[in-house]
C-alpha positions, -999 to 999 in steps of 0.1 A, spaced: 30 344 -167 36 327 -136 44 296 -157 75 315 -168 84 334 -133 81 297 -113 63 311 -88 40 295 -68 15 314 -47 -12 289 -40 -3 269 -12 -19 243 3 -29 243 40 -27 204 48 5 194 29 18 231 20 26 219 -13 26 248 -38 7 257 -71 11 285 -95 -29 285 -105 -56 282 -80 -71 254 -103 -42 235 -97 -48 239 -59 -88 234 -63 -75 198 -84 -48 190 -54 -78 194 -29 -94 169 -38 -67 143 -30 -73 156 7 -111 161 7 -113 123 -7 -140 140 -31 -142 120 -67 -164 140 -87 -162 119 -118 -180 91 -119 -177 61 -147 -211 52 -166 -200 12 -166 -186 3 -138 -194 35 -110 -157 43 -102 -150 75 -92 -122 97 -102 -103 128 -87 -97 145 -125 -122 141 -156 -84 133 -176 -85 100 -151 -121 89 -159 -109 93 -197 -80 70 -194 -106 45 -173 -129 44 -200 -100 30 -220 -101 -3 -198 -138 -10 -209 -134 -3 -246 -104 -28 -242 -86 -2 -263 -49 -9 -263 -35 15 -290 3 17 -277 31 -11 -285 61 -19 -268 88 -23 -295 108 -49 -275 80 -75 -260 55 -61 -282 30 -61 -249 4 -38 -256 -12 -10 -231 -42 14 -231 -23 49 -218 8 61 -235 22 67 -199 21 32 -184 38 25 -219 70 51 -207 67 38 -174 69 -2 -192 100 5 -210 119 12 -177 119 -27 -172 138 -33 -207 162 -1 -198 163 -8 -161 163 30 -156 154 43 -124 158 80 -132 142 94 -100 166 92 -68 161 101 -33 179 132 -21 184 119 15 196 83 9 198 82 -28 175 50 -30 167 55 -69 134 49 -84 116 40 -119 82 66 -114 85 97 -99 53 90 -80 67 63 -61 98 86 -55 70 110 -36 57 82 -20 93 71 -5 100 108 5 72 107 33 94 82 49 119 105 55 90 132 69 69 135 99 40 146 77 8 127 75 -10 144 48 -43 119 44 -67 121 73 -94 95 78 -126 114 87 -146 87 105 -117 86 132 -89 114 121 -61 89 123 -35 107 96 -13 84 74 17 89 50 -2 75 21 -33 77 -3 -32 36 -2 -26 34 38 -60 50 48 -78 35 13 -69 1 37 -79 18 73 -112 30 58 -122 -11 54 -121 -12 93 -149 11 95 -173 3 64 -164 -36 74 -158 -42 36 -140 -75 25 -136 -71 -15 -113 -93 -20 -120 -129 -23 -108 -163 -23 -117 -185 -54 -113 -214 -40 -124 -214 -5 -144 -180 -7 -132 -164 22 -131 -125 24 -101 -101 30 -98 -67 34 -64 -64 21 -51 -80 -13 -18 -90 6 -34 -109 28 -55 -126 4 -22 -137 -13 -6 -150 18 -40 -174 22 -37 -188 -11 -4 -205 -3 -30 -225 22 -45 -237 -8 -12 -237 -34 8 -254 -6 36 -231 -9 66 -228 11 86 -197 2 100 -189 32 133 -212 44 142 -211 80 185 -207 76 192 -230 106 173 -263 100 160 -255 66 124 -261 73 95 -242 54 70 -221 58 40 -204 40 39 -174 57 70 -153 67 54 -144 101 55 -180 111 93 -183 100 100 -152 120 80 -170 152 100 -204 145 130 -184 143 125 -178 179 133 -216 187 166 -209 178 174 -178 194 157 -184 220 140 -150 223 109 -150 247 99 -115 240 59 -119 255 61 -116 296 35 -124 319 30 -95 339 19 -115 375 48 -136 380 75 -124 349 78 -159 328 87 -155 301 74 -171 259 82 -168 226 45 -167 215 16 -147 224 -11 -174 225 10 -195 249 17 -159 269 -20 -162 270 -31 -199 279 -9 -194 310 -28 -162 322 -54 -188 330 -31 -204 352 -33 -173 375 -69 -166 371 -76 -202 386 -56 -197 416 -76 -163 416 
C-alpha cells in the first residue's frame, strides 16, 4: 500500500535517498557497496540488477528488435530507443530546478544535480576519497589497480581514461581543432591552446619561490629551480 500512500520509509544512510520497499533499498546498496552480483557467462561483466545482465545479454545475441521510424537505426533495449528519439524531437524534458539547464535523460539530470550539492555519495575503499559520480571513482579506481584498458591502434600505447586516449589520436590524425583567436594558429590539444594563450596575455601564473620570477609554464618554472640549486 505504500505505493499508493507515497511514502517512503527506507532511507538510505550514505545518500539518504528514500525507498518505499526495503528491496528497493537492498537494490540501491549496491550502487554504494560497488557489489555486482550478476555476472555475464560470455564476456564476465558484472551487473548491479539481474534486469541489467538481461539487457547485456542482448549485445552478444546481436539482437536488435526495436526500429527507429525516422532513421530506421536499430537498437537492442526499448529504452535507449525512447531515449534515441529525443535527437529527432530535440526534447530535453528533464530541467534543473536550480538553474533550469534542461536535459534529454533523467539520469543525467541526477548526475548534473550533484553539482549543485556538497554530497559525495561514491567512496573509493582502497583510499576513501568520495566523488560526485559512479564514473568519477570507476576512473580513480585505475590509479590503484594500475589498469590501462584502453588502447591505441596505431601506436599501442595504454590509457587509463578514454578521453585521453582520444586526445592522443590527434597525434597520429594530425588534427588541429583548437584555434588560438589572436594569431590563428592550431593546436591538437586544448591544454596547449590554453598555455599558448598565455603568450598573449602575458600571464606568468607559476612563481619561483627563492627569488619570485615569474613563467607562464611549469616545466620552465622548473628548469630554473636548478639555477638555485647550483649556486646552492
Amino acid at each position: 500500500m505504500l505505493t499508493h500512500t507515497n511514502e517512503k520509509p527506507y532511507r538510505c544512510d550514505v545518500c539518504e535517498k528514500t525507498f518505499s520497499r526495503s528491496g528497493d533499498l537492498k537494490r540501491h546498496m549496491l550502487i554504494h557497496t560497488t557489489e555486482k552480483p550478476y555476472i555475464c557467462d560470455v564476456c564476465e561483466r558484472r551487473f548491479v540488477r539481474s534486469g541489467h545482465l538481461e539487457r547485456h545479454m542482448l549485445t552478444h545475441k546481436n539482437e536488435k528488435p526495436h526500429r527507429c521510424d525516422v532513421c530506421e537505426k536499430r537498437f537492442a533495449h526499448c529504452g535507449v530507443l525512447k531515449i534515441h528519439m529525443l535527437t529527432h524531437t530535440k526534447e530535453k524534458p528533464h530541467r534543473c530546478d536550480v538553474c533550469e539547464k534542461q536535459f534529454t535523460q533523467s539520469g543525467v539530470l541526477k548526475t548534473h544535480l550533484l553539482t549543485h550539492s556538497d554530497k559525495k555519495p561514491h567512496r573509493c575503499d582502497v583510499c576513501e576519497k568520495r566523488f560526485k559520480r559512479g564514473g568519477e571513482l570507476k576512473t580513480h579506481k585505475l590509479i590503484h589497480t594500475k589498469e590501462k584498458p584502453y588502447q591505441c591502434n596505431v601506436c599501442e600505447k595504454r590509457f587509463g581514461r578514454s578521453g585521453v586516449l582520444k586526445t592522443h589520436m590527434l597525434i597520429h590524425t594530425k588534427e588541429t581543432p583548437h584555434r588560438c583567436d589572436v594569431c590563428n594558429k592550431r593546436f591538437s590539444q586544448n591544454g596547449s591552446l590554453k598555455r599558448h594563450m598565455m603568450i598573449h596575455t602575458n600571464e606568468r601564473p607559476h612563481r619561483c619561490n627563492v627569488c619570485g620570477k615569474r613563467f607562464n609554464r611549469g616545466e620552465i618554472l622548473k628548469k630554473h629551480m636548478l639555477t638555485h640549486r647550483k649556486l646552492t
